[in-house]
N, C-alpha and C positions, 0 to 999 in steps of 0.2 A: 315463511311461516304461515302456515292456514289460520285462518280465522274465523270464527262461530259466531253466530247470533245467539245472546241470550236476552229472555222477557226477565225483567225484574221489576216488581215490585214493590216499590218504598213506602213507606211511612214520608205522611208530608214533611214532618220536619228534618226528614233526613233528605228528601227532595229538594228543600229551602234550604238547606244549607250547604249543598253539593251544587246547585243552579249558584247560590250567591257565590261560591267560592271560584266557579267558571266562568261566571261573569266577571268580578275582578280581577282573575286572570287572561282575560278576554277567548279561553276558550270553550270549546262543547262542552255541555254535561256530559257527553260520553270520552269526549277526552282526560276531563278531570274522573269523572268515577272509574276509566278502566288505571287512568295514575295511582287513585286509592289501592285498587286491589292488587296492582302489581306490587307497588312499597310494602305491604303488608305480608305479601306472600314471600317476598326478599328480606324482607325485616325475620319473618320467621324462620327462614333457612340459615340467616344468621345468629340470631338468638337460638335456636330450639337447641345445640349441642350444650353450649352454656349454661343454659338455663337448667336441661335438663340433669348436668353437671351438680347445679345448684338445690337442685328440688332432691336431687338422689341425697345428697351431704345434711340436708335436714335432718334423715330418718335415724342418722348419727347421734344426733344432738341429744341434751338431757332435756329433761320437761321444761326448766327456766332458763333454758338458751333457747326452743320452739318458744316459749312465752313471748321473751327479747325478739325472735323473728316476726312471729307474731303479729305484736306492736310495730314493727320498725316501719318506717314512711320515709320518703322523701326528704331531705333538710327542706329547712323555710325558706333558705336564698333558692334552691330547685325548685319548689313548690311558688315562690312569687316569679320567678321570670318564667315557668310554665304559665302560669295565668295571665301574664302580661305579653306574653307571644301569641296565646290563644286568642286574648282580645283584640291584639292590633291585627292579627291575621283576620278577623271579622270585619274589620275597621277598611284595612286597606292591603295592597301585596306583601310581603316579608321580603327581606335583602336573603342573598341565596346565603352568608350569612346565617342571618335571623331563623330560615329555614332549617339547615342544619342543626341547630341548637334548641331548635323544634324535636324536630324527629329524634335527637338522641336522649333529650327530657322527656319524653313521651315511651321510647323505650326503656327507660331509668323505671318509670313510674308502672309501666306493664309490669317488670319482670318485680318489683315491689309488689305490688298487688297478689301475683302467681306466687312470689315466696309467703305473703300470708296466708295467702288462703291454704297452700298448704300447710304451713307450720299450726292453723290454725287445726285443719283436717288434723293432723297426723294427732295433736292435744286431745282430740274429742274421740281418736280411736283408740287413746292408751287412757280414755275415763275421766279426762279434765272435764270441769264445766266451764265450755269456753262463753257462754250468754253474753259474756262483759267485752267482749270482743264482736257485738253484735247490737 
């Protein structure tokens, strides 16, 4: 497989956090950020049928089932052990494990995010005032 050189440039704190994160995995920056962009790029080939599954089923919905979408988030038990893998991942490596349950919380919480903001969208183009969701 051929390989390119690309210039990027980061924002320090995306430098500091992509350097610490290869340091405690004891490899390159370039190791770790081309890891970032491959998982992301496979994360989305497997999500985007899915997802886009799910954004199309929205446009279905009545105003207070887009509202319910809307609002919806993460449960608390998802949203505390995302927060406590993010920080021990700071802290020190994750078991491959802890990894995993990484990456599939972290796409939980994308494909949340992507269903509100469209349920949100779709509210404000059928004449909601969505502010309260803002």
């Amino acid at each position: 497989m051929a390989a390119h050189a690309v210039t990027l440039r980061l924002p320090a704190s995306l430098y500091d956090l992509f350097s610490s994160r290869a340091e405690r995995a004891q490899r390159s920056l370039e190791a770790e950020l081309l890891d970032a962009v491959a998982t992301v790029a496979a994360d989305e080939e497997e999500l985007s049928l899915d997802v886009s599954k799910a954004v199309e089923a929205l446009e279905l919905l009545s105003d207070a089932e887009l509202w319910r979408a809307a609002r919806n988030s993460l449960s608390e038990r998802d949203r505390s052990q995302l927060e406590a893998l993010n920080l021990k991942q700071q802290r020190e490596k994750l078991t491959p494990a802890e990894k995993e349950t990484l990456e599939r919380l972290v796409q939980l919480y994308g494909q949340a995010v992507l269903l509100r903001a469209e349920a949100a969208r779709l509210l404000k183009e059928r004449g909601q005032d969505i502010s309260s969701l803002l």
